[in-house]
C-alpha positions in Angstrom: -36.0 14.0 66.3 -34.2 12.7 63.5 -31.6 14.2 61.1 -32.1 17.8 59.4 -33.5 17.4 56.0 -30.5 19.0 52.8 -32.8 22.1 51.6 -32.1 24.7 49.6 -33.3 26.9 52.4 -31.4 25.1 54.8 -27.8 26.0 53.0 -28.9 29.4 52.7 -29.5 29.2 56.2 -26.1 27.8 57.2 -24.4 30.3 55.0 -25.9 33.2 56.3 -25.3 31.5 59.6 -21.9 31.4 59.4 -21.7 34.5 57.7 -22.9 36.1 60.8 -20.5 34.3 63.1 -17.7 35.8 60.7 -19.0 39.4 61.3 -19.3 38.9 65.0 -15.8 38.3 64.7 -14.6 41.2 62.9 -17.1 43.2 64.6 -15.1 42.5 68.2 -11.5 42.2 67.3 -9.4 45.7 66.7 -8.1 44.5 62.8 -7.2 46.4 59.5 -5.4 48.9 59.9 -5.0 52.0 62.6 -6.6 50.2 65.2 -10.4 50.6 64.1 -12.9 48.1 64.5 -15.3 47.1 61.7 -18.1 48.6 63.5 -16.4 52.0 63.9 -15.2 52.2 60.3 -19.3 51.3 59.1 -19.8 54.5 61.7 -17.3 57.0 60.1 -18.2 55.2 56.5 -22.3 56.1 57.4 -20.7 59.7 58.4 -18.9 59.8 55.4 -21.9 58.9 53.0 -23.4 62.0 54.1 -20.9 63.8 53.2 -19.1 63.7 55.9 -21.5 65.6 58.7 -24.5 63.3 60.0 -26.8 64.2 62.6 -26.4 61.8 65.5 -30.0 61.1 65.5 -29.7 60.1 62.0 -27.1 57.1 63.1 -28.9 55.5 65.8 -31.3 55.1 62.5 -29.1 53.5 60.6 -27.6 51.3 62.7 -30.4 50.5 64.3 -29.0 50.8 67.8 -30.0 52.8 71.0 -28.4 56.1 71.8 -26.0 54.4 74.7 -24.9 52.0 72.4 -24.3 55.3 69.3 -22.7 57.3 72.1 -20.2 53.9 73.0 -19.0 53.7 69.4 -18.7 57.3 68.6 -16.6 57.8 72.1 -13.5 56.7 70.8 -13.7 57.7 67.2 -14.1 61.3 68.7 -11.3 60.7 71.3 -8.9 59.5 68.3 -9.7 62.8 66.7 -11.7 60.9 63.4 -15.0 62.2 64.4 -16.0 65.8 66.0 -19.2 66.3 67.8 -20.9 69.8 67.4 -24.5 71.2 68.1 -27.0 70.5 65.5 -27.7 73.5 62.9 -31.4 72.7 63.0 -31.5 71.8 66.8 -29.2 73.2 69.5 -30.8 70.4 71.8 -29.1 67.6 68.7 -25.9 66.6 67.7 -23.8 66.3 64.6 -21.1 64.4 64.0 -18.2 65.4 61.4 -15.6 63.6 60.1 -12.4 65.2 60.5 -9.1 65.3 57.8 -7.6 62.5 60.1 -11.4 60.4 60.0 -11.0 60.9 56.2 -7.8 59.4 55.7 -8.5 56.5 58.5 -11.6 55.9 55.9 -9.8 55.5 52.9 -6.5 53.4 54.5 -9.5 51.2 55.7 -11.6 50.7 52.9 -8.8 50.0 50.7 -7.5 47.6 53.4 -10.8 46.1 53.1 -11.4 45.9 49.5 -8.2 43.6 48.9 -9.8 41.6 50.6 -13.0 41.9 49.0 -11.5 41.9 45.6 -11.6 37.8 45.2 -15.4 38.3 46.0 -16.4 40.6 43.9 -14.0 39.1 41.2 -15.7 35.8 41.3 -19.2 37.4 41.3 -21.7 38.6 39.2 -22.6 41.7 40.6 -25.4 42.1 39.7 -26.7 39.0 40.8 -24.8 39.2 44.1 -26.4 42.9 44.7 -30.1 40.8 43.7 -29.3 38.2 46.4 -28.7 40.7 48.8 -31.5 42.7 48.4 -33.8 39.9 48.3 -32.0 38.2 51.4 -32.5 42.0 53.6 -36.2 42.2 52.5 -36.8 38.4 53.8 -35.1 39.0 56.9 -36.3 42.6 57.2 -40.1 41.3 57.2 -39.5 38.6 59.1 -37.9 40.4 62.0 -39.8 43.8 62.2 -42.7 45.1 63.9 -42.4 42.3 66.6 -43.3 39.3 63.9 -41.6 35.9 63.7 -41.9 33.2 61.8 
């Protein structure tokens, strides 16, 4: 085995790579602000973009997770009083979450903790091109990776 060969493909590759290491991080450490994870502020921002009730059933969806794993996140959101759990309108047998005055402001001290420190980012970006690469880079990695095919 020799040395990897400089492609365009291959930078993509390490910058996605360490793009991913990066979120792992913030995904595990408690940062921002008022002791919420990223992960549980992309939970109360997915309740929030449904303006501000989502089924439960409806998040496993979107963060493509099992229910143990939905149940685990939400658990201390709802303990913190940012989320409350109620029985589904359409099915007693579901349940929907609701984000609660104190979820709302958590949400907005977050995301603006977050987007100074998004701000250079988007400042330095094209945005439309950077919403182009994304979209392109989630279709890739969406076909590669579903429905049990691999490169």
């Amino acid at each position: 085995m020799g040395r990897l060969t400089a492609t365009p493909e291959r930078s993509s590759y390490l910058l996605l790579r360490d793009m991913l290491r990066l979120l792992r991080l913030l995904q595990q450490e408690t940062i921002f602000c008022n002791g919420i994870t990223l992960t549980q502020f992309i939970v109360l921002d997915h309740v929030a973009e449904a303006d501000g009730a989502l089924e439960l059933s409806a998040l496993h969806e979107v963060l493509m997770v099992d229910s143990s794993t939905t149940t685990r996140l939400i658990a201390p959101l709802i303990g913190r009083g940012l989320l409350k759990r109620e029985k589904s309108e359409r099915d007693p047998r579901a349940a929907r979450l609701h984000l609660t005055m104190a979820g709302w402001s958590v949400h907005e001290e977050f995301f603006s903790c977050l987007s100074s420190h998004l701000q250079p980012l988007s400042s330095a970006l094209n945005r439309e091109e950077t919403r182009r690469g994304m979209k392109c880079l989630l279709a890739s990695l969406g076909s590669c990776c579903s429905a049990g095919q691999c490169c």
